[in-house]
C-alpha positions in Angstrom: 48.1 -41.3 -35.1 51.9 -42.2 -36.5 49.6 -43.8 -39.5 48.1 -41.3 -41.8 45.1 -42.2 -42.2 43.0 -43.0 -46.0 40.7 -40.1 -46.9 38.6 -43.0 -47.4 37.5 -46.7 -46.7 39.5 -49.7 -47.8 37.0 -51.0 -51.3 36.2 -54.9 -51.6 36.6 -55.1 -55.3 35.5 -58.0 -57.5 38.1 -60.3 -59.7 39.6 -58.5 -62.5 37.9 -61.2 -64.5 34.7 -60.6 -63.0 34.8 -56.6 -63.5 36.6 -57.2 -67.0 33.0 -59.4 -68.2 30.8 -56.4 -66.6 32.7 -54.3 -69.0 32.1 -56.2 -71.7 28.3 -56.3 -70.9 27.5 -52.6 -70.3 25.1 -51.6 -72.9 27.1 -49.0 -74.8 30.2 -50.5 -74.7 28.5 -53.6 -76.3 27.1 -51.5 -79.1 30.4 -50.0 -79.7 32.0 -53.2 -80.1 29.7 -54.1 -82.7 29.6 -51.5 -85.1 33.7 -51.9 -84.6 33.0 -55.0 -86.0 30.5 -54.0 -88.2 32.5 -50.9 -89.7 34.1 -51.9 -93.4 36.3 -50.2 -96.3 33.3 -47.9 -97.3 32.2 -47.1 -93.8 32.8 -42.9 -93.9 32.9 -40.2 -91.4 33.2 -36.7 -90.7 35.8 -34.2 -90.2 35.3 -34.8 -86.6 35.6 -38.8 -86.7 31.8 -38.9 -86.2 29.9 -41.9 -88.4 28.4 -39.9 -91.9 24.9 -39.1 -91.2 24.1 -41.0 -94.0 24.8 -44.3 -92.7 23.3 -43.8 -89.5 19.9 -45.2 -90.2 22.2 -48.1 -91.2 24.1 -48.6 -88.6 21.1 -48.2 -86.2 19.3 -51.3 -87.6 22.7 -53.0 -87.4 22.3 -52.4 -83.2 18.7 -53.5 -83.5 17.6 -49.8 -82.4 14.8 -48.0 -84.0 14.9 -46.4 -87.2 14.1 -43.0 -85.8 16.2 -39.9 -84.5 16.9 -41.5 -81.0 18.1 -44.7 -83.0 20.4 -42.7 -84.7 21.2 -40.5 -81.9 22.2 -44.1 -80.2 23.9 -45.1 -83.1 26.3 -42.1 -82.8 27.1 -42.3 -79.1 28.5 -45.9 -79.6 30.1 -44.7 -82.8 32.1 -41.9 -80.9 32.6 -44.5 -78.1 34.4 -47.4 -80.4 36.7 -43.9 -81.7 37.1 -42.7 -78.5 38.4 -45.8 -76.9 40.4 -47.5 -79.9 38.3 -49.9 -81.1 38.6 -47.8 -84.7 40.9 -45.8 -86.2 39.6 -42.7 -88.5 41.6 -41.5 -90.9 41.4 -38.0 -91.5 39.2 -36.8 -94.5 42.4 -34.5 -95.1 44.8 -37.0 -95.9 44.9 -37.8 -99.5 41.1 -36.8 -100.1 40.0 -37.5 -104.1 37.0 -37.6 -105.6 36.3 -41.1 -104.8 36.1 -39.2 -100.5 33.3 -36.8 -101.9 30.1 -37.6 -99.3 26.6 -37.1 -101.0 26.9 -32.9 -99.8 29.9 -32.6 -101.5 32.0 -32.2 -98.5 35.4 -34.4 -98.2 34.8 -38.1 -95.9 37.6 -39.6 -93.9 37.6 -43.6 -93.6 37.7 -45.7 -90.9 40.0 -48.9 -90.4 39.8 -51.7 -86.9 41.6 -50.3 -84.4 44.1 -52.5 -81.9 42.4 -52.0 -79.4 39.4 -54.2 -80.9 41.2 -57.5 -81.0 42.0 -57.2 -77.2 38.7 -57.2 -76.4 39.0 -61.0 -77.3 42.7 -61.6 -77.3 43.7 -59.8 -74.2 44.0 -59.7 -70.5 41.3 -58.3 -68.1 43.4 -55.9 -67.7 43.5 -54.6 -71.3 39.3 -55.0 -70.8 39.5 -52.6 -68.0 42.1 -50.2 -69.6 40.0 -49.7 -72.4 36.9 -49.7 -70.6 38.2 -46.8 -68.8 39.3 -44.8 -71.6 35.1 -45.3 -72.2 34.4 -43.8 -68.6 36.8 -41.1 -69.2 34.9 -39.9 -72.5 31.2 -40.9 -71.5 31.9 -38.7 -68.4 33.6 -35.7 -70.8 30.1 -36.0 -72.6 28.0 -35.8 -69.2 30.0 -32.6 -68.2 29.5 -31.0 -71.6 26.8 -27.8 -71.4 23.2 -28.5 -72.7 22.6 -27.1 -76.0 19.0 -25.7 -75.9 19.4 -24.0 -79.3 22.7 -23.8 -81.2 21.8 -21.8 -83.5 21.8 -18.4 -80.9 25.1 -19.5 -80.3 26.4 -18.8 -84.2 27.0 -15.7 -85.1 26.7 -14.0 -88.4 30.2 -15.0 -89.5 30.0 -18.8 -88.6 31.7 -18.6 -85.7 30.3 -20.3 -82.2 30.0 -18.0 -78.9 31.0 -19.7 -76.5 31.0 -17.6 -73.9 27.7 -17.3 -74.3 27.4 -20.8 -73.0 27.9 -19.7 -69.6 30.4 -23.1 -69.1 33.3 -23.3 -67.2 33.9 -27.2 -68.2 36.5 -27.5 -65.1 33.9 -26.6 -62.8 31.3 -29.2 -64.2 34.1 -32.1 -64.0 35.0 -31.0 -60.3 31.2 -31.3 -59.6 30.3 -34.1 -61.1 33.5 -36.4 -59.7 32.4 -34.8 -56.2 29.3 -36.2 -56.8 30.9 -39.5 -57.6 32.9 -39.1 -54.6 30.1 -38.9 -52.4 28.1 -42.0 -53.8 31.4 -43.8 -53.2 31.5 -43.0 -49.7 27.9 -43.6 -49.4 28.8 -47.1 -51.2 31.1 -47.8 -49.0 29.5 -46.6 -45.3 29.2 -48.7 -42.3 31.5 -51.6 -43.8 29.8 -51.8 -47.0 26.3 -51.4 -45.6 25.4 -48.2 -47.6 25.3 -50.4 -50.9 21.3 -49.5 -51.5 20.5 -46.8 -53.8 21.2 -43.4 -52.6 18.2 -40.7 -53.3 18.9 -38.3 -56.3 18.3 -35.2 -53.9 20.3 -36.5 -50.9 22.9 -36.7 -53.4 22.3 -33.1 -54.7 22.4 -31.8 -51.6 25.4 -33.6 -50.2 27.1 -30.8 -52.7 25.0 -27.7 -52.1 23.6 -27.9 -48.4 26.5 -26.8 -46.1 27.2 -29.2 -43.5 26.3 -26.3 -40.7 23.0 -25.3 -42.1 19.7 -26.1 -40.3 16.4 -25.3 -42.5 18.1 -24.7 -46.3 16.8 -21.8 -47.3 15.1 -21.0 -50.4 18.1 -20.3 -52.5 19.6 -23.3 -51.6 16.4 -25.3 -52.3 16.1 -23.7 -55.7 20.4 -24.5 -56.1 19.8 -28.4 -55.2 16.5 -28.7 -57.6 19.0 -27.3 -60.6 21.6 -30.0 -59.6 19.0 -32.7 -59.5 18.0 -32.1 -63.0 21.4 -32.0 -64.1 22.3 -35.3 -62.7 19.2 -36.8 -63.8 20.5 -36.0 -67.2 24.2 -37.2 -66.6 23.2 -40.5 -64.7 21.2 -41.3 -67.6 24.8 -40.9 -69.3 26.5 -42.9 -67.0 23.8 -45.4 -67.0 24.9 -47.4 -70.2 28.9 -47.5 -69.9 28.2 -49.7 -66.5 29.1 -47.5 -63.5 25.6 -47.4 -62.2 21.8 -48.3 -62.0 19.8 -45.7 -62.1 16.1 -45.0 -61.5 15.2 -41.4 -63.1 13.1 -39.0 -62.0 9.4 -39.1 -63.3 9.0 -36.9 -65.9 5.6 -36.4 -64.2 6.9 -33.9 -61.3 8.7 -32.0 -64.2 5.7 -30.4 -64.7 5.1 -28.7 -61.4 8.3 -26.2 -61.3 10.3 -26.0 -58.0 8.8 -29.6 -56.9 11.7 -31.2 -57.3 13.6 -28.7 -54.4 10.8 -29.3 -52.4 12.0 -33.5 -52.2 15.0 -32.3 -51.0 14.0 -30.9 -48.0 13.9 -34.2 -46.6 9.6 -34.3 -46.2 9.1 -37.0 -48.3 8.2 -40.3 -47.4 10.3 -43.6 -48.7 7.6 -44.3 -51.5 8.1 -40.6 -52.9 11.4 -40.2 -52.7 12.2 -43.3 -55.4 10.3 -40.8 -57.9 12.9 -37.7 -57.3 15.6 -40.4 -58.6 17.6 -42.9 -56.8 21.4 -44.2 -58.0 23.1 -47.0 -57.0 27.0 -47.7 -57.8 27.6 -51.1 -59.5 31.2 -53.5 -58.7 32.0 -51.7 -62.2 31.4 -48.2 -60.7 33.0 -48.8 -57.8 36.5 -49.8 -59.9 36.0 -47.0 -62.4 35.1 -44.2 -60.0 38.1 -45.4 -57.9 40.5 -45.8 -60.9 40.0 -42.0 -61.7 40.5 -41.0 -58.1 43.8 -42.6 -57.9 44.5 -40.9 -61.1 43.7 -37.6 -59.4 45.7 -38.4 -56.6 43.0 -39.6 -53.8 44.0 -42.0 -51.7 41.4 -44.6 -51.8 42.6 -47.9 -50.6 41.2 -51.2 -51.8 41.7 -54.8 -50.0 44.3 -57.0 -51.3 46.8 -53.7 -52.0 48.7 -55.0 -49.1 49.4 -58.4 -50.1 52.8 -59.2 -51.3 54.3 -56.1 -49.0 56.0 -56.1 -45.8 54.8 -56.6 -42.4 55.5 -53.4 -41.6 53.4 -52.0 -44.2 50.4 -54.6 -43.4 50.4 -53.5 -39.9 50.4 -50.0 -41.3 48.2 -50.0 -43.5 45.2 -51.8 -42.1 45.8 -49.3 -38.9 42.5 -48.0 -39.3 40.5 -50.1 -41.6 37.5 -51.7 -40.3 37.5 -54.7 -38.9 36.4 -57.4 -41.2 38.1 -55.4 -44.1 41.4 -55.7 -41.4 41.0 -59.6 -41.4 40.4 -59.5 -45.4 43.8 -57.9 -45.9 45.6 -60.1 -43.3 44.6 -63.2 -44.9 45.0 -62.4 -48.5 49.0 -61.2 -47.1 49.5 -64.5 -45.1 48.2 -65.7 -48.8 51.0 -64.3 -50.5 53.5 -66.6 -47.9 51.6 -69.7 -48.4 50.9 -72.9 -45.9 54.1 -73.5 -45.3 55.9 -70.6 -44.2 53.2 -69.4 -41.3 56.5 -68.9 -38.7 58.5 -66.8 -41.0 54.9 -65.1 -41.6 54.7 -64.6 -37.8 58.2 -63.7 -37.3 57.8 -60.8 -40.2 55.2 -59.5 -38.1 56.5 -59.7 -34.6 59.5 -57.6 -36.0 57.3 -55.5 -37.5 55.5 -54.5 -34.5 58.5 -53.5 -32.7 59.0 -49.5 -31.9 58.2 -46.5 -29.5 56.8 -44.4 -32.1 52.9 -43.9 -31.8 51.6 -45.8 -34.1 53.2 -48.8 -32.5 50.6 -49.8 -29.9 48.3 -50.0 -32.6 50.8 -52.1 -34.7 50.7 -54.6 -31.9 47.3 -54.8 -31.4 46.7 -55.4 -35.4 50.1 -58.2 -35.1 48.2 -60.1 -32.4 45.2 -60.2 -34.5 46.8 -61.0 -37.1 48.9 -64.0 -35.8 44.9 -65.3 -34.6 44.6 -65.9 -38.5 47.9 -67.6 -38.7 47.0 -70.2 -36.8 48.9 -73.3 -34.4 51.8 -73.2 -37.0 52.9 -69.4 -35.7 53.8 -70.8 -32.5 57.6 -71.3 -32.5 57.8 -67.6 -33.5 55.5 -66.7 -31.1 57.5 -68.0 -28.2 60.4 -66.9 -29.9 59.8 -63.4 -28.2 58.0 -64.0 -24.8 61.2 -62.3 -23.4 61.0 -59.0 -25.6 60.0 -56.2 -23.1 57.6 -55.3 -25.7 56.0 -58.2 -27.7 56.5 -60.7 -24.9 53.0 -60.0 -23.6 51.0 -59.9 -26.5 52.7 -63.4 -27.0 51.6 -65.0 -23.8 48.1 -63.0 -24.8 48.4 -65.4 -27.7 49.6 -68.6 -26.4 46.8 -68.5 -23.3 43.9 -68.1 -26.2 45.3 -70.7 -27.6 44.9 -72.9 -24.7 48.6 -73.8 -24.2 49.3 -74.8 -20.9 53.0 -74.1 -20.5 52.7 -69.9 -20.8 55.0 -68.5 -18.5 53.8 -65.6 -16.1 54.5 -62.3 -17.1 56.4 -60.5 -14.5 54.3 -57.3 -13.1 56.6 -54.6 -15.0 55.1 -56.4 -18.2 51.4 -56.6 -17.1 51.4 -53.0 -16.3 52.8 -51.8 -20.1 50.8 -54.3 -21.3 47.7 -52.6 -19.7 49.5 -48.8 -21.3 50.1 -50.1 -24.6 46.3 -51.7 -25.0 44.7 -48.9 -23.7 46.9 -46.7 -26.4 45.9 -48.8 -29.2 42.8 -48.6 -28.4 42.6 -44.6 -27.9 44.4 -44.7 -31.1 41.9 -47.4 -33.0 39.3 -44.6 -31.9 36.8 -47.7 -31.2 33.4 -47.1 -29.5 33.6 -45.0 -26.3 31.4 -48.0 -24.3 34.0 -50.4 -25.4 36.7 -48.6 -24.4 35.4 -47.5 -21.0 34.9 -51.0 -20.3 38.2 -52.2 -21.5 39.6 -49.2 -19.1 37.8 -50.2 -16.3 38.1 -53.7 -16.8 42.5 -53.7 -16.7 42.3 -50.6 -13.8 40.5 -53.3 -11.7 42.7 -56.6 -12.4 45.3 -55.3 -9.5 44.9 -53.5 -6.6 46.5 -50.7 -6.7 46.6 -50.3 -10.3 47.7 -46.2 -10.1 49.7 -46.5 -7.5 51.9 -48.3 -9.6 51.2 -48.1 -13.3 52.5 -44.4 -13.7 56.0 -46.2 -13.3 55.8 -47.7 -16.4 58.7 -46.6 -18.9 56.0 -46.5 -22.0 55.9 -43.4 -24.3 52.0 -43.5 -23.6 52.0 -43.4 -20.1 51.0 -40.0 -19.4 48.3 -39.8 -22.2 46.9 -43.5 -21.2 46.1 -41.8 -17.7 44.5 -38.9 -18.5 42.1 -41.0 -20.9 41.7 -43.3 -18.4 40.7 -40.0 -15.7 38.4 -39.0 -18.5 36.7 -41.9 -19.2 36.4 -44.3 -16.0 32.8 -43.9 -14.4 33.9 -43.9 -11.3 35.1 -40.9 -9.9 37.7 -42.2 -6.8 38.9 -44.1 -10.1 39.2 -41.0 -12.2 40.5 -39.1 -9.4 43.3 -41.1 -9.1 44.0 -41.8 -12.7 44.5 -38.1 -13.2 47.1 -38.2 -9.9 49.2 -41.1 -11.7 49.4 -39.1 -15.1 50.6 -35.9 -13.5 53.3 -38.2 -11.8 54.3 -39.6 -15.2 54.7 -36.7 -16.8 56.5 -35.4 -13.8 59.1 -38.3 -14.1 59.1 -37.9 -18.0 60.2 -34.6 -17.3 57.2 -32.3 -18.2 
């Protein structure tokens, strides 16, 4: 509640070192570094940076590709890439141009020189690996949103000039799409605590963007829409494909041949076996970094485990507020990382202190400090006792001592097992955990003393009155209930409204 909450899942992200050697593996990047390697003094290009057509067929037999169009077409993508991400540095065909720059057409050739960039790739950090990776992403995914020539040449009018109106392209729109679509396998990546890591289907994926969420039976036009989108991605994840971010599975050119059979996939009648041959997409540890790198750089808040480390207690306890579980535990231990062995009661005491306050978010705070101090182990303890006689920690501390199995925990006096009781039940509500859980955790402290609302609408918590009418909504038994829902109108009567 007091914690504003991620737009989306904490990530689990691989080394830097690991992600910065899948960088240096995916397909085009790896051609790209060669012919930056391979490019010399009489390497030329166009006015546009792009490798001369003439040494194409050259530079395609250098990347072992065939000596066809599609080699060459190859060739040129990892040509553009090495430009595009500094691995070579053109120099413009303007600049000095002589007779000696005269290509075999007669029009003026830039040259091309190693670019800094290129030594890094060797001589740098992961870090500069993944910066320059990403400046690959970034142009591989401006090719992917760029429209589909079917013929240029109705595009050129009389004069020379291009139409581009007639393109029909609004290149801000395509972008938007095709990062929502990114968005989504992302999520998908990431559902259920990581367990959505299979392939997602190509038309599920289409239609996460065109089916709205209210919609029963799509309707034809919406069909037709999400069969458009399919083909469209098929051609863009083939794009994507090569620079790492995912594996991809494309749809069989077979069903191209049968129009509108595509949109019929998507209507989810399909079995498992057909489905794989609509197109299926999978993000890779790569893709997961890259498409989470440009969301950050579009402002998204997409938290990833080990952020935390090195911060405060107070924005641990924060931060993990409502991170799932075992990504809650990852985060802890990487932060009581960051103090080391030696210093688990200054740790502990960070935390404690932390988890002070009457705001809402606080309960929560608590409940993530005791599990938290669980993973700091025997060493926490002087802290721990340190605060058995704070009104407001000294119960999660004698929580934490009896677990422990220490024999000499004080009892708690009844004021403190009653907020106790309030300020689980509030984390809990707050934690939004599974309503069975809850109900049992409900009925399970209402029952420990008799009594239990006759008394416990006393208790000076800020979550009194909310506690009880949870607990009046959620406890099965109705005499229960009943009297729950007495105890919070009392509290709210002694807080004054």
């Amino acid at each position: 509640m007091s914690a504003e909450r991620p737009s989306l899942p904490p990530v689990r992200l691989n080394s830097e070192a690991e992600l910065a050697r899948d960088a240096l593996a995916a397909p085009l990047f790896v051609r790209a570094v060669r012919l930056a390697r391979w490019a010399g003094p009489d390497t030329r290009v166009g006015a546009g940076g792009e490798l001369a057509e003439a040494q194409l067929p050259a530079a395609a037999e250098h990347l072992d590709l065939p000596a066809d169009e599609d080699g060459a077409a190859y060739a040129s993508e990892a040509w553009r890439l090495a430009v595009d991400t500094g691995l070579l540095d053109v120099t413009d065909p303007e600049e000095g141009a002589d007779d000696e720059g005269q290509g075999t057409d007669g029009e003026t050739e830039g040259t091309v020189t190693t670019g800094e960039n290129l030594a890094l790739l060797t001589g740098g950090s992961p870090q500069d690996v993944l910066s320059i990776w990403l400046d690959g992403l970034d142009a591989v995914h401006a090719d992917a949103t760029a429209p589909v020539l079917d013929d240029f040449a109705d595009l050129v009018g009389e004069d020379g000039s291009i139409d581009f109106d007639a393109l029909d392209w609004d290149p801000e729109a395509e972008a938007e799409f095709l990062d929502g679509v990114l968005g989504n396998l992302y999520l998908l990546t990431l559902a259920d605590n990581g367990a959505g890591e299979g392939p997602v289907p190509l038309p599920a994926l289409a239609a996460s963007m065109i089916v709205p969420d209210d919609m029963g039976e799509p309707t034809d036009d919406i069909l037709e829409q999400v069969s458009e989108a399919m083909m469209r991605l098929d051609d863009q994840f083939r794009l994507l494909e090569p620079i790492g971010i995912v594996e991809y599975h494309p749809v069989d050119e077979a069903l191209l041949v049968e129009e509108g059979e595509a949109a019929d996939a998507s209507a989810a009648g399909a079995d498992d076996e057909d489905v794989t041959r609509y197109g299926m997409v999978k993000l890779t540890p790569l893709g997961l970094y890259g498409i989470r790198a440009r969301m950050l750089e579009a402002g998204v808040d997409a938290p990833a485990v080990g952020d935390l480390a090195g911060k405060g207690a107070d924005a641990l306890l924060d931060g993990i507020a409502h991170y799932p579980e075992s990504a809650a535990r990852a985060e802890v231990k990487l932060w009581l990382a960051e103090y080391g062995a030696g210093s688990a009661v200054s740790a502990a005491a960070e935390l404690l202190a932390a988890a002070r306050g009457a705001d809402e978010g606080a309960p929560l705070r608590r409940l993530h400090c005791q599990q938290a101090l669980a993973l700091a182990g025997p060493s926490a303890e002087p802290a721990v006792r340190a605060v058995l006689g704070d009104p407001e920690l000294g119960g999660l501390a004698r929580v934490w001592l009896a677990e422990r199995g220490e024999a000499d925990v004080p009892a708690p006096p009844e004021a403190m097992i009653f907020w106790l009781a309030i300020d689980t039940i509030a984390a809990q509500l707050d934690a939004d955990g599974e309503l069975d859980e809850l109900q049992g955790l409900i009925e399970g402290l209402s029952a420990q003393h008799s009594g239990f609302f006759d008394e416990v609408w006393r208790v000076d918590h800020p979550a009194t009155a909310d506690v009880l009418e949870a607990m009046g909504r959620l406890h099965s038994d109705k005499k229960a209930a009943k009297d729950a829902r007495k105890a919070a109108f009392k509290a709210r009567s002694r807080a004054g409204g």
